[in-house]
C-alpha positions, 0 to 999 in steps of 0.5 A, spaced: 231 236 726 230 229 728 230 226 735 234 221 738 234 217 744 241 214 747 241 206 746 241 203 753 248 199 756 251 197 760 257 202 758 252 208 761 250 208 767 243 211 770 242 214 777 238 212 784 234 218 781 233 215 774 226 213 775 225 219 780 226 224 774 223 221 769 216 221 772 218 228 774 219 230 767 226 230 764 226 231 757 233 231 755 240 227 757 247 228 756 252 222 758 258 225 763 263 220 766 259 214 764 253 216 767 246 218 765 246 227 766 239 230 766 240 236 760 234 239 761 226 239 764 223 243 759 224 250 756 231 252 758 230 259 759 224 257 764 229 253 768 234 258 768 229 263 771 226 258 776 233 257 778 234 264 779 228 266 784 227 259 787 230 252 788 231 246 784 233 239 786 238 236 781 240 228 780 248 230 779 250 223 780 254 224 773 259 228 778 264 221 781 269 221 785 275 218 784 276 217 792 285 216 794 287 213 801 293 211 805 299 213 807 302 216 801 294 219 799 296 227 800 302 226 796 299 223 790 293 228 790 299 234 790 302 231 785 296 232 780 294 238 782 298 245 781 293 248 787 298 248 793 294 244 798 300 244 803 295 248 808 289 245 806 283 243 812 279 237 813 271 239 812 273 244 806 272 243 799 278 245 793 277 247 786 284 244 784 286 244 776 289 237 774 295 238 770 299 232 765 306 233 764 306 238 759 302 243 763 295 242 760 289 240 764 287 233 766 279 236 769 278 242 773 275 238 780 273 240 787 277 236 791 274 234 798 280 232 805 275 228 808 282 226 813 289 227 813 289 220 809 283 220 805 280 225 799 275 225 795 276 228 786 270 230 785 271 230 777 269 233 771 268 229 765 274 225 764 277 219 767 281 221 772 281 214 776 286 213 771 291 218 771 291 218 778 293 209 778 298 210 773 301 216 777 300 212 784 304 206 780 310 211 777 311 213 783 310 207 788 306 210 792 302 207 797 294 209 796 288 205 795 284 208 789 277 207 787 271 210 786 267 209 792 259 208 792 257 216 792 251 219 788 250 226 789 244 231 788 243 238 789 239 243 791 240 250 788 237 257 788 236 262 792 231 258 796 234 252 797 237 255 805 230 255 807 228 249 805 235 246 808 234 249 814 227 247 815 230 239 814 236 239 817 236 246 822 239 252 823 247 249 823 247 247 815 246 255 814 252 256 817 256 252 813 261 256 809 261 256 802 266 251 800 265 247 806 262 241 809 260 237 814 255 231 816 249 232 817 243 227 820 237 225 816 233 219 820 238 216 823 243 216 817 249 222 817 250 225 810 255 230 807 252 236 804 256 241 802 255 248 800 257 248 793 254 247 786 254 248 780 250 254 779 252 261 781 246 261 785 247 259 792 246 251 795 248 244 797 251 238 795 248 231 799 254 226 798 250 220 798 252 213 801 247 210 803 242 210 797 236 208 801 236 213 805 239 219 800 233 217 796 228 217 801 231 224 803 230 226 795 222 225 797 223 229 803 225 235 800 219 235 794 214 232 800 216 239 802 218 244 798 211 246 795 212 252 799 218 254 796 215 252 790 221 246 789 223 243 781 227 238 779 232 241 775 239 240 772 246 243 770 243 250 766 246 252 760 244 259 760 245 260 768 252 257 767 254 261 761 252 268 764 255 266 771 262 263 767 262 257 769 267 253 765 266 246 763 271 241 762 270 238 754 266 243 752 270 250 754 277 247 755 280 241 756 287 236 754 289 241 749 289 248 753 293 250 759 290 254 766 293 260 764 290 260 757 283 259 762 284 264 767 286 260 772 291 264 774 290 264 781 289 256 782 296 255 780 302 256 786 309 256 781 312 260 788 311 255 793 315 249 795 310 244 793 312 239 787 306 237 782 306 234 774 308 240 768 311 245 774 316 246 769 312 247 763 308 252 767 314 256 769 316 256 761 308 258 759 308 264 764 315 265 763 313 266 756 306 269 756 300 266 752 298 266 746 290 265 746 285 265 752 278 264 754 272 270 754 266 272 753 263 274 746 256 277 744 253 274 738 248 278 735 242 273 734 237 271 738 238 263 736 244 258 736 245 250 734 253 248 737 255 242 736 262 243 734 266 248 735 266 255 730 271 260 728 270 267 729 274 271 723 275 279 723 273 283 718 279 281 714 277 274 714 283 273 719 282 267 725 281 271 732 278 264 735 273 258 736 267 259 739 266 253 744 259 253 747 253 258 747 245 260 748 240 264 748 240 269 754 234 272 756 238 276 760 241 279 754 236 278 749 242 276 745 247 269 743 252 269 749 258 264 748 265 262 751 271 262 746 278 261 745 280 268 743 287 269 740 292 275 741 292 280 739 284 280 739 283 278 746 281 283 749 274 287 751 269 290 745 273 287 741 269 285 734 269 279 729 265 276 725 261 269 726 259 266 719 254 260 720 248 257 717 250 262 710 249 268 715 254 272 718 254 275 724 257 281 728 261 278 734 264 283 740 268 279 746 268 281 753 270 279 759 268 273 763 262 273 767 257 276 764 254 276 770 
C-alpha cells in the first residue's frame, strides 16, 4: 500500500506543538476540525500499552471550542443540548449530546461553565460554531460566538497523577473527574481539567497563552523521564476496548442518542426546552430499530476505511461495521457496529465477508473492557 501525505493549506491548521511532535517522532495525522490531529507515534499496539502502564502527553488542539456568552448564553446552550443543565455548577465539565430537529446528533461535546454567562463546547469533528449561529439568529438571542484562542493537550495514563502532582502540587490530584480549576505554572493560570479521551485517567490543559502552554509542554518531558513520560495521541485500540465512541466514525448526523446508548444524557421528563424534544419523545415512544455494540471478528488483521456489512448465516443485513483494530488484549479484531433488530443482542453471530474472505463475527456489549 502506498503512502500518502496530506498537502498543506491553509484549509488545515497545525498546532503550537506541530514542530514539538515532529521532532518527537509522529508518523501519522488524521484532519479533525480543520486541524492537523496526530494518528500515531509508531506502532499502535505499543502505545496502547505505554498508555496502559504509563503516561503520554498528546497535542489535541484538534479538540476546539465553540465558546457562547451574554445574556442569553445558558439559553442557547440548552437549547442545543438534550442533557438538562438546569442545575449545572461552574468549575465542572458535561458530556452533552447535540441534537438537530429531527432528534439526530449534531456532536457529542464536553461542554464546560466557566460562568453563569459564558460556556466553553469542547466539540467533536463537526462544525458546531455554526449550528449554534444559526441557533442564536433564529431565536434572537443575545450572545456572542466564536472560537476562542485555546490549544489543548493532554496528559493521560496512569502516571500522569505523579507527574501533575510533582509540577502543580497535591490540589490538582483532588480534582474530581469531570471537573476543573486554574492552576498557576510561572506565573500564568491554566485550566486543566480532569478529563481525556482514554479511559486511563489524566488532565487536559486548556491553553490560552500559548508561550506558556508550550513552555509548560517542555516542562513536563524535561521531567518526566522518571515516569517514563511519551508523546502519544488518541489510541484506536485503547478507545475501542474502552467504548469510547467517535463522532463520523461510530455515529454521526444520521443516528440518534438512543440508537448510541445515550440513554441516560437525554432528560425528555424535565421542563427544560432543547432542539428534537418532540422527535425523541416519538423515538423512545416507539422504541429503536437499530443500536451500536461491540462485535468480535475472528482475524488478527483489519483495514477499515469505510464501512462494512455484517449478513447472518442466510445472507440477511444484521448491520455495518464502523470502526475496528487489532486487540492485543483480545488477540483478535474487535469493532463498533450498528446492529439491527432483532440481532442486537449479546453472542449474537454473523458473518463479515471482506478481502474474499468470510469471517465469523459474535456481537457483544459495549465496553469491551
Amino acid at each position: 500500500m502506498k503512502n500518502y501525505s496530506i498537502a498543506k493549506s491553509r484549509r488545515i491548521r497545525s498546532t503550537p506543538y506541530t514542530s514539538r511532535i515532529e521532532k518527537q517522532g509522529v508518523t501519522a495525522y488524521t484532519v479533525y476540525n480543520h486541524m492537523l490531529l496526530p494518528a500515531a507515534f509508531g506502532s499502535i499496539e505499543d502505545s496502547c500499552n505505554h498508555l496502559k502502564k504509563e503516561v503520554q502527553v498528546w497535542d489535541v488542539s484538534a479538540e476546539r471550542q465553540v465558546e457562547i456568552s451574554g445574556k442569553d448564553a445558558a439559553k442557547l446552550v440548552q437549547l442545543m443540548t438534550c442533557r438538562d443543565l438546569s442545575k449545572s455548577k461552574i468549575g465542572r465539565c458535561y458530556y452533552c449530546p447535540i441534537i438537530d430537529g429531527n432528534g439526530n446528533l449534531v456532536n457529542d461535546p464536553v461542554i464546560l461553565k466557566l460562568a453563569e454567562d459564558r460556556w466553553w463546547i469542547s466539540i467533536a469533528d463537526s462544525d458546531v460554531i455554526f449550528f449554534a449561529k444559526g441557533l442564536a439568529s433564529g431565536n434572537n438571542f443575545e450572545v456572542q460566538i466564536f472560537e476562542p484562542n485555546v490549544d489543548i493537550f493532554a496528559i493521560q495514563g496512569p502516571k500522569s497523577f505523579s507527574l501533575m502532582e510533582k509540577v502543580f502540587g497535591k490540589k490538582i490530584t483532588e480534582l474530581k473527574f469531570f471537573g476543573f480549576d486554574y492552576f498557576d505554572f510561572k506565573g500564568v493560570n491554566h485550566l486543566i481539567a480532569r478529563s481525556g479521551w482514554s479511559k486511563q485517567g489524566g488532565f487536559e490543559v486548556y491553553v490560552e497563552n500559548t508561550q506558556s502552554g508550550l513552555d509548560l509542554y517542555d516542562h513536563l518531558f524535561e521531567i518526566g523521564e522518571e515516569f517514563n513520560l511519551k508523546p502519544g495521541c488518541p489510541n484506536l485500540i485503547e478507545r475501542i476496548e474502552s467504548g469510547l465512541l467517535s463522532y463520523g466514525n461510530d455515529f454521526d448526523n444520521n443516528d440518534n442518542p438512543f440508537e448510541c446508548g445515550f440513554d441516560k444524557y437525554v432528560n425528555l421528563d424535565s421542563e427544560i426546552s432543547f432542539l428534537g424534544k418532540e422527535k425523541l419523545k416519538k423515538i423512545k415512544k416507539d422504541g429503536i430499530k437499530r443500536k451500536l455494540m461491540g462485535v468480535l471478528i475472528e482475524t488478527d488483521k483489519i483495514h477499515l476505511t469505510k464501512s462494512l456489512n455484517l449478513k447472518d448465516d442466510k445472507g440477511n443485513f444484521i448491520g455495518d461495521l464502523r470502526s475496528a483494530c487489532y486487540s492485543p488484549h483480545f488477540k483478535k479484531v474487535i469493532g463498533i457496529a450498528m446492529i439491527n433488530e432483532p440481532y442486537c443482542k449479546p453472542s449474537t453471530a454473523g458473518l463479515l465477508e471482506i478481502g474474499g474472505n468470510s469471517l465469523a463475527v459474535k456481537v457483544c456489549d459495549l465496553p469491551f473492557i
